[in-house]
C-alpha positions in Angstrom: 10.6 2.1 -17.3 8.4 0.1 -14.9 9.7 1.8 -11.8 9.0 5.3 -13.6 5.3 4.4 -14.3 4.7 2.8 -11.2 5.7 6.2 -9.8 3.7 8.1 -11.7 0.5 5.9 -10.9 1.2 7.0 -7.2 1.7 10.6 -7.7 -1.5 10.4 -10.1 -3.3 8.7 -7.3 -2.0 11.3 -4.9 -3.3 14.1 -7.2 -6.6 12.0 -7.6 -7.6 11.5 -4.1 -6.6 14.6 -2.8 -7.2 17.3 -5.7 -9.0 15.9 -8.4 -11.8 14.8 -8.3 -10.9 14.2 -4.7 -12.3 11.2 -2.4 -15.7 13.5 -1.8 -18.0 12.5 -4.9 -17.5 8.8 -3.9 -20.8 8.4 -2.2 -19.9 5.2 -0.2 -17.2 7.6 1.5 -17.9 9.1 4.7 -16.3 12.3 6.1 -14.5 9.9 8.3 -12.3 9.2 5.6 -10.2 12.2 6.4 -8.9 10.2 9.4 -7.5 7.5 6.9 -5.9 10.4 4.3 -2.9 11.0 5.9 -1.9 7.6 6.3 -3.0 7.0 2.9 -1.1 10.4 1.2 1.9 8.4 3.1 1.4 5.0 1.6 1.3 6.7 -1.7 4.3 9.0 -1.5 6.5 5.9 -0.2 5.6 4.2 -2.8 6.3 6.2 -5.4 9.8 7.7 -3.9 10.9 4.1 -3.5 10.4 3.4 -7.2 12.3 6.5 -8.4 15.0 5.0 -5.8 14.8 1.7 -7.5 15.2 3.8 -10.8 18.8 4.9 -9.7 19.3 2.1 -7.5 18.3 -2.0 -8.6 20.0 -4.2 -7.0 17.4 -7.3 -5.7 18.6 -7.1 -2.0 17.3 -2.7 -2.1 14.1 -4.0 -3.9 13.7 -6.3 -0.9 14.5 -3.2 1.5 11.9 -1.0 -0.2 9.1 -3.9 -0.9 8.9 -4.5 3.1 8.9 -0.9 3.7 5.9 0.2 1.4 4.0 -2.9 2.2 4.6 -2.3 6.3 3.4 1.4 5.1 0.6 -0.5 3.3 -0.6 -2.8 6.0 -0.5 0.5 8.5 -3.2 1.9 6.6 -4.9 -0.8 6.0 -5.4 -0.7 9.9 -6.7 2.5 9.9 -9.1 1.7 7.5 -10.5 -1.2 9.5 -10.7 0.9 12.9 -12.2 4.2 11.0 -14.5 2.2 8.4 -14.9 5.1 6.6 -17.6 3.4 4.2 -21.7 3.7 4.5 -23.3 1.3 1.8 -26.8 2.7 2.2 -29.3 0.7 2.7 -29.0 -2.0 0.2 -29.7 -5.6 0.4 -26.3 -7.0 0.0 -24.0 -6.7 2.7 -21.1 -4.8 1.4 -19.8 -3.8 4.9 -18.8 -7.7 5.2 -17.5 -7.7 1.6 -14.9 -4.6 2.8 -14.0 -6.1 5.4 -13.4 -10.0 3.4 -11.1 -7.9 1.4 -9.3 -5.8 4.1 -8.7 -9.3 6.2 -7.5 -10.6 2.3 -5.1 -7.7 1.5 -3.8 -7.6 5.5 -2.9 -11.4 4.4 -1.7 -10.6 1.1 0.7 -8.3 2.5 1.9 -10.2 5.6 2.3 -13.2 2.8 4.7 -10.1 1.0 6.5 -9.1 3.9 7.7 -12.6 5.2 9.2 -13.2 1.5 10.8 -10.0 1.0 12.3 -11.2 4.3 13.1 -14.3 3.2 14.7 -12.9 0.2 16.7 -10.6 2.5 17.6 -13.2 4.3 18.6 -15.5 1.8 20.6 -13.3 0.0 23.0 -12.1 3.5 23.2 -15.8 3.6 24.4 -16.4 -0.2 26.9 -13.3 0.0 28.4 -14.1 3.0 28.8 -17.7 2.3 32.8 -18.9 1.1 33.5 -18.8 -2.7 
């Protein structure tokens, strides 16, 4: 049930930012953020076809699979996001532009952290399976 809903947040995303009510009445979003939307329409449809995989399909080796695949996917836009900067914060007095990017550097981390465990796991498990009974 999990996989099914975490599919459905993704297509729901999907519809979000590309439909309704779109990524335009953000006003911190600058039209530059059409050069991230592809990437991000990607990230989004991985993820979401790779839990209706993991609906069919569970084992934790496949999980692994998929988990490095939408986060490599994740980190790739997460990139993008950094070259484009598709944010203006105005003129306020706080210095969001430094928060964003805080928390881009953060999630890049987060994910590399993810990928190099799902690895691991990988790993681990060729090693366990091939190893004598």
């Amino acid at each position: 049930m999990g996989y099914l809903i975490a599919a459905a947040i993704n297509a729901v995303m999907l519809y979000a930012v590309n439909v309704a009510p779109g990524w335009q009445p953000l006003p911190f979003l600058t039209e530059d953020t059409r050069q991230v939307l592809a990437l991000l329409n990607l990230s989004l449809g991985v993820g979401a076809f790779a839990n209706l995989v993991y609906v069919a399909y569970d084992p934790p080796w496949w999980n692994a699979v998929g988990d490095v695949l939408t986060t490599v996917v994740g980190m790739t836009v997460l990139v993008r996001i950094w070259q484009v900067f598709p944010f203006d914060f105005g003129g306020t007095s706080s210095d969001w532009a430094l928060l964003a990017r805080s928390l881009l550097v953060l999630a890049f981390a987060g994910a590399t952290i993810g990928i190099v465990v799902q690895i691991a796991t990988l790993l681990r498990r060729r090693v366990d399976n091939t190893a004598p009974h």
